[in-house]
VEXMIDREN-271134 format. One record per atom (N, C-alpha, C, O): atom name; x, y, z; residue number from 1. Coordinates in steps of 0.05 Angstrom, whole numbers, always signed. Atoms other than C-alpha are relative to their C-alpha. Example, Ala and Ser with C-alpha at 12.3 -4.5 7.8 and 13.67 -1.06 7.14 Angstrom:
BEGIN
  sepa    east   north      up  bavo
     N     +18     -24      +0     1
    CA    +246     -90    +156     1
     C     +18     +24      +0     1
     O     +39     +24     +13     1
     N     -16     -24      -1     2
    CA    +273     -21    +143     2
     C     -15     +22     +14     2
     O      -5     +44     +18     2
***
This chain:
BEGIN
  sepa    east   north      up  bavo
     N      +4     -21     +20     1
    CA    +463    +381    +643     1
     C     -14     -13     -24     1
     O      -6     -33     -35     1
     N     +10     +16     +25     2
    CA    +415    +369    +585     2
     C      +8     +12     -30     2
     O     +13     +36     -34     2
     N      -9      +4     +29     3
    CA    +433    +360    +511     3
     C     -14     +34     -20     3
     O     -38     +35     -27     3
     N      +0     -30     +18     4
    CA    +429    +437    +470     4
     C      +8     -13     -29     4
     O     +23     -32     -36     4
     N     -16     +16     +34     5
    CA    +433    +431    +388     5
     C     -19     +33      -1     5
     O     -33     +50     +11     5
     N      +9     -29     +19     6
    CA    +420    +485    +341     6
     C     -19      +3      -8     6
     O     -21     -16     -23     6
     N     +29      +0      +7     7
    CA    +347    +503    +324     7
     C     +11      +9     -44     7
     O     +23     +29     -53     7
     N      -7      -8     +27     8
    CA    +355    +498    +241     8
     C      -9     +21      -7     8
     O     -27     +28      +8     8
     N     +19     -25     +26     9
    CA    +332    +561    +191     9
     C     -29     -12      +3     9
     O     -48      +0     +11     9
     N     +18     +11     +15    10
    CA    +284    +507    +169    10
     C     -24      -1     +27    10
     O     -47      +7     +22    10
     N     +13      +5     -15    11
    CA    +254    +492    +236    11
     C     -16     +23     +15    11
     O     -39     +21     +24    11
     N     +13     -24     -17    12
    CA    +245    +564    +266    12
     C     -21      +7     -20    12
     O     -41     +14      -9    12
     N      +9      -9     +10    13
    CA    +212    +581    +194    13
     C     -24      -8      +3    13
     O     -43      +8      +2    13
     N     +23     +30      -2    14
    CA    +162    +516    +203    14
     C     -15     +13     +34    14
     O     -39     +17     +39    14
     N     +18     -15     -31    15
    CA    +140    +547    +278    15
     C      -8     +28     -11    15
     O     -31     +35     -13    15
     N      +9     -30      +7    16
    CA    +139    +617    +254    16
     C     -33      +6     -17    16
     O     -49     +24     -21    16
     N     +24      -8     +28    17
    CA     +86    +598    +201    17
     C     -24      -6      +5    17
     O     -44      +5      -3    17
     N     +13     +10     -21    18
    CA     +55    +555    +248    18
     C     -21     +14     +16    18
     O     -46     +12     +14    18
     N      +7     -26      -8    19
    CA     +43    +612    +289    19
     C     -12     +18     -18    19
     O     -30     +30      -8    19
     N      +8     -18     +18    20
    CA     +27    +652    +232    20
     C     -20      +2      -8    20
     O     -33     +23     -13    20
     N     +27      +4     +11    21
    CA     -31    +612    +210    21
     C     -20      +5     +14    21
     O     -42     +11      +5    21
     N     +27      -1     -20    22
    CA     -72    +616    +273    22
     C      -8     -20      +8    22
     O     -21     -21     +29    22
     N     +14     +25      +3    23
    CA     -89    +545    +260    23
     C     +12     -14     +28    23
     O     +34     -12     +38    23
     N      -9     +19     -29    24
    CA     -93    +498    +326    24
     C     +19     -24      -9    24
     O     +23     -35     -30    24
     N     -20     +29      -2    25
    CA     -49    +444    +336    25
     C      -9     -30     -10    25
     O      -1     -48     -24    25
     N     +19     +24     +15    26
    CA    -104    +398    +332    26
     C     -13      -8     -27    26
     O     -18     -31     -35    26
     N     +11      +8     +27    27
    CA    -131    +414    +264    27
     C     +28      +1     -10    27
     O     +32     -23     -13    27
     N     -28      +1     +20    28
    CA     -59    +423    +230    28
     C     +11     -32     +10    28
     O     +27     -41      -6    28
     N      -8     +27      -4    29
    CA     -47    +350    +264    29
     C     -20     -18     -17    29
     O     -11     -39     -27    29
     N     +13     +15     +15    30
    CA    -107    +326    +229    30
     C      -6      +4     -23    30
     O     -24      -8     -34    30
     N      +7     -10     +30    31
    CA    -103    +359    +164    31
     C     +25     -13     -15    31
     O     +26     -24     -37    31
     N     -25     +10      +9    32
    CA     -30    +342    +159    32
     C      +7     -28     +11    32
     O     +30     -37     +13    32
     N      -7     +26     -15    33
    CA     -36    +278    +190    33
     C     +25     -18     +15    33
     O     +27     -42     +19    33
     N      -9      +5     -20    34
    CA     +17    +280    +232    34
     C     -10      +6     +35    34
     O     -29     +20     +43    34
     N     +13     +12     -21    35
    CA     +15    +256    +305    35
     C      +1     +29     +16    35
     O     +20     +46     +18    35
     N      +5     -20     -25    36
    CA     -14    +305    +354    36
     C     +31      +2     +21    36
     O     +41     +24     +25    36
     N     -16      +3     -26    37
    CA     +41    +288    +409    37
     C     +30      +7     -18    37
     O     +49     +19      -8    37
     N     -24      -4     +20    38
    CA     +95    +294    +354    38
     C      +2     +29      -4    38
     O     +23     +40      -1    38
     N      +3     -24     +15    39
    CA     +72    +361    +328    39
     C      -4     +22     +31    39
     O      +1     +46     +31    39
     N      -9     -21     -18    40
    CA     +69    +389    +400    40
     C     +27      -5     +11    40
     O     +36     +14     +23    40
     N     -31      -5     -12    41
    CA    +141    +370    +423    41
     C     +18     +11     -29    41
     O     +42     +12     -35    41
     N     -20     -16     +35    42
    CA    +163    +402    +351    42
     C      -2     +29     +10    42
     O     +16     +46      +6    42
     N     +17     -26      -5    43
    CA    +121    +460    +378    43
     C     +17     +15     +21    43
     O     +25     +38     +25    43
     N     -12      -6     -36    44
    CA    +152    +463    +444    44
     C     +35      -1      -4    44
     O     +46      +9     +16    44
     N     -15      +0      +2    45
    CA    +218    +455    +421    45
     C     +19     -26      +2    45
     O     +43     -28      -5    45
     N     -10     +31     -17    46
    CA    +234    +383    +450    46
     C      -1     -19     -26    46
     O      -2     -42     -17    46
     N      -7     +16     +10    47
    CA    +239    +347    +385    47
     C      +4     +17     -32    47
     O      +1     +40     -39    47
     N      -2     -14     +35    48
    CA    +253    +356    +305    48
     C     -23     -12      -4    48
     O     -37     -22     +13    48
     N     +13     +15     +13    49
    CA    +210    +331    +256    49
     C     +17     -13     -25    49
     O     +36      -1     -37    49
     N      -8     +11     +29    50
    CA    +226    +287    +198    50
     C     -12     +10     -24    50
     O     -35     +17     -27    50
     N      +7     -24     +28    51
    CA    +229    +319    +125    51
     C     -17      -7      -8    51
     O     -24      +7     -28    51
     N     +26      +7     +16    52
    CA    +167    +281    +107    52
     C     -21     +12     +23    52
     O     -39     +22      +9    52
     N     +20     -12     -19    53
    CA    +121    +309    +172    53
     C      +5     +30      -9    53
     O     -17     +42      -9    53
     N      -9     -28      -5    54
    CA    +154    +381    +160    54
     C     -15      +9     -32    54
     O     -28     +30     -33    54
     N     +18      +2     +17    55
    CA    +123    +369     +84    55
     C     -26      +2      +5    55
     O     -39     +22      -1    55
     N     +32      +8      -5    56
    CA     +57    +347    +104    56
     C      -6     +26     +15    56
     O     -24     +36      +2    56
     N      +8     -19     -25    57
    CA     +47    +402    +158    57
     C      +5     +31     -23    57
     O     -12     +49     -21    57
     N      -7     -26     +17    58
    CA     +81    +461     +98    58
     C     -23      -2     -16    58
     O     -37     +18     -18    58
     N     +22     +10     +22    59
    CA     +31    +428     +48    59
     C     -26     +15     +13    59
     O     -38     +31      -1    59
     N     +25      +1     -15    60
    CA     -31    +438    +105    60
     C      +7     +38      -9    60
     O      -2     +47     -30    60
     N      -7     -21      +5    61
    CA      -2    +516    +110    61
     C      +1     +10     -23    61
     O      +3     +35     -22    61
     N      +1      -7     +28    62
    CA      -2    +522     +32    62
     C     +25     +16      -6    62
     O     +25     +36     -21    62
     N     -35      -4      +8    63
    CA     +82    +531     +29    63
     C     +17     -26      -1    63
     O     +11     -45     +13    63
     N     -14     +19     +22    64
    CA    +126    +485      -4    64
     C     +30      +4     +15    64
     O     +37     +28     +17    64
     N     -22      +4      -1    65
    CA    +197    +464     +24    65
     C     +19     -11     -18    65
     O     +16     -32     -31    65
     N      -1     +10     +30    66
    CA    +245    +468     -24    66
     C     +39      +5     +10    66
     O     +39     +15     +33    66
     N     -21      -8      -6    67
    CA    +332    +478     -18    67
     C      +3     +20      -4    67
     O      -5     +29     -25    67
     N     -10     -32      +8    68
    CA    +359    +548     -10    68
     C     +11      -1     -29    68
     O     +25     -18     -39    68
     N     -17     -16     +32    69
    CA    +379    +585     -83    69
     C     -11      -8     -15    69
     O      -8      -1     -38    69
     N     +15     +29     +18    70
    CA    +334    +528    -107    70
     C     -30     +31     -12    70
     O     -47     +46      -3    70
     N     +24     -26     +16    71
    CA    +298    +572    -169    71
     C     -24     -15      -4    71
     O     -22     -40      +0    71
     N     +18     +13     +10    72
    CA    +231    +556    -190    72
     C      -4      +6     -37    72
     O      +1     +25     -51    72
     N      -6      -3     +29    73
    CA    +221    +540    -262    73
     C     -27      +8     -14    73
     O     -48      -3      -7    73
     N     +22     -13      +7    74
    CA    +173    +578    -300    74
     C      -9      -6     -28    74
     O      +7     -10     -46    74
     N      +0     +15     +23    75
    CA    +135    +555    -355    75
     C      +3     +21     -23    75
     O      +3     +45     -23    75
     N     -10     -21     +26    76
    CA    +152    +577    -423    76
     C     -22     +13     -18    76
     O     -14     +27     -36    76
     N     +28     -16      +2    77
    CA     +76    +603    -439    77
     C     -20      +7     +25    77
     O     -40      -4     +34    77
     N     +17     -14     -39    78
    CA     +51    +643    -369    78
     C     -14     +12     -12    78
     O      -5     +24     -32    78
     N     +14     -19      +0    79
    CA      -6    +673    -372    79
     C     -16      -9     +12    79
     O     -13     -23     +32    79
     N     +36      -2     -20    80
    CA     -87    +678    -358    80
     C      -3     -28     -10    80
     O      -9     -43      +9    80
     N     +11     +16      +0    81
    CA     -96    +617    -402    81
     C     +16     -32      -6    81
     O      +9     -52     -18    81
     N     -15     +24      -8    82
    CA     -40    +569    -384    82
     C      -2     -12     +18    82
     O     +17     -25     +28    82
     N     +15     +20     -26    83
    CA     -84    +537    -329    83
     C     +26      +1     +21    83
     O     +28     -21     +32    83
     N     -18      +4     -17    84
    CA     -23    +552    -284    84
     C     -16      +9     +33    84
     O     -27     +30     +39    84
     N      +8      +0     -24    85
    CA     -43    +543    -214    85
     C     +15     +20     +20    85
     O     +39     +26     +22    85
     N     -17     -24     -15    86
    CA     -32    +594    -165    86
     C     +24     -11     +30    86
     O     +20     -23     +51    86
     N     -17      +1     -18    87
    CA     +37    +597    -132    87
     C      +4     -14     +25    87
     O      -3      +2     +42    87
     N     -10      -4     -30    88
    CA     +55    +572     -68    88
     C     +15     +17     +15    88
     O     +37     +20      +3    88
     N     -19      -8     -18    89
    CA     +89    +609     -16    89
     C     +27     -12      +7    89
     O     +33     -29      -9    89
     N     -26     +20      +8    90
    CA    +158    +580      -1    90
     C     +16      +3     +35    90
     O     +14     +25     +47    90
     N     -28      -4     -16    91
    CA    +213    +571     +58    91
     C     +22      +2     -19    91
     O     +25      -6     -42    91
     N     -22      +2     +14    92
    CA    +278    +588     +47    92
     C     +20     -16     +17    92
     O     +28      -4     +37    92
     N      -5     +23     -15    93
    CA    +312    +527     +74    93
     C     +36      +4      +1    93
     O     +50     -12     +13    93
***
């Protein structure tokens, strides 16, 4: 009988977005410079990734892993000409 574990929040969100983007396997391996062979048994379900690959790969997708409840802090002059860069998208981990 082979080894079952729990698919995290974090991990189904990380495929879902995956999916989401459209983007091949191959360019999100070479944009995010994790390993092709890594990033398809993540894909496929046959391995995790480590919180620094699961970065690099959110980063490539333009969303940000961050802890659940975890607020973001807003600066104390928002506007048009507080050069604030636009948002990321987010997991909720």
């Amino acid at each position: 009988m082979g080894k079952t574990r729990e698919i995290t929040r974090l991990e189904a969100q990380l495929r879902q977005a995956m999916a989401d983007s459209g983007m091949a396997q191959k360019e999100l391996s070479v944009l995010s410079g994790v390993d092709p062979g890594q990033l398809s048994r993540f894909t496929k379900g046959e391995r995790t990734l480590t919180l620094r690959s699961a970065e690099k790969i959110a980063s490539v997708l333009g969303l940000e892993l961050r802890p659940k409840g975890a607020r973001i802090a807003k600066p104390r002059h928002a506007g048009p000409s507080s050069g604030q860069a636009r948002a990321k998208s987010s997991f909720l981990t």
